[in-house]
C-alpha positions, 0 to 999 in steps of 0.5 A: 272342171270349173263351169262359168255361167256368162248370163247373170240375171239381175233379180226384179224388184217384185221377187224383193216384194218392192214396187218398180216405179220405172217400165220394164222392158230392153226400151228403157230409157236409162238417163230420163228414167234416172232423171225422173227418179232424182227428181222424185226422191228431192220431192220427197225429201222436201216432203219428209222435211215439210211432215217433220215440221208440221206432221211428225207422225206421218214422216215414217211413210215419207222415209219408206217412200224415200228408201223405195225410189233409192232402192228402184235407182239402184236396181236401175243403175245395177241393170247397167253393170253388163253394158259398162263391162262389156265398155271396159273390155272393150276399152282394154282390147282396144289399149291393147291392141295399140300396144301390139301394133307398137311393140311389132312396129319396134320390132319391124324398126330393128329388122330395118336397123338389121338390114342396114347393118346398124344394128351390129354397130350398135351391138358392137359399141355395147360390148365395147362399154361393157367391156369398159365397164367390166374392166373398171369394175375389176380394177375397182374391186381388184 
């Protein structure tokens, strides 16, 4: 038997041996500190482009500095995985949801069509060109 563990835990940034340049904690503010991050990152690659022109030797550490905020926006944006899963779950019950309500009312149309008894006059006029076309099909193919 097959266990399936519904909690999965995303490792912290620190377990990785890299500082978290964004608070922790469940009150995060997923879109500023997002903002915040970009703008960090632009004003480093401007500083990586500036030390290339002027002090090459000192461009490694603006490439470290680089890769630690995209990876600090990644681990953010991956802290979000559970919330736009649960968002697409819900999206696709809801659709489907919609559809079973569509499909019963069809099915509530063709007790109404029964009761009227339209229902057996359209069966009957099916059979009819069934039957007509069954029996061209047989003079066809002989």
């Amino acid at each position: 038997m097959v266990s399936s563990c519904t909690t999965d835990i995303l490792p912290g940034l620190e377990e990785e041996g890299l500082r978290q340049l964004y608070p922790t904690g469940s009150d995060v503010d997923y879109k500023k500190e997002l903002r915040a991050l970009n703008r960090e990152l632009i004003l480093q690659f401007l500083e990586l482009i500036d030390a290339l022109i002027e002090r090459p030797s000192q461009s490694a550490r603006c490439v470290e500095d680089i890769t630690l905020i995209l990876r600090n926006v990644h681990h953010l944006l991956n802290s979000l995985r559970p919330h736009q899963a649960r968002a697409t779950v819900i999206h696709m019950l809801e659709a489907q949801l919609i559809r079973r309500k569509e499909a019963l009312a069809k099915i509530r149309s063709l007790d109404d069509l029964k009761r009227l008894g339209l229902f057996e006059g359209m069966l009957c006029c099916m059979r009819k060109i069934s039957d007509n076309c069954w029996y061209c099909y047989q003079s066809i193919v002989g």
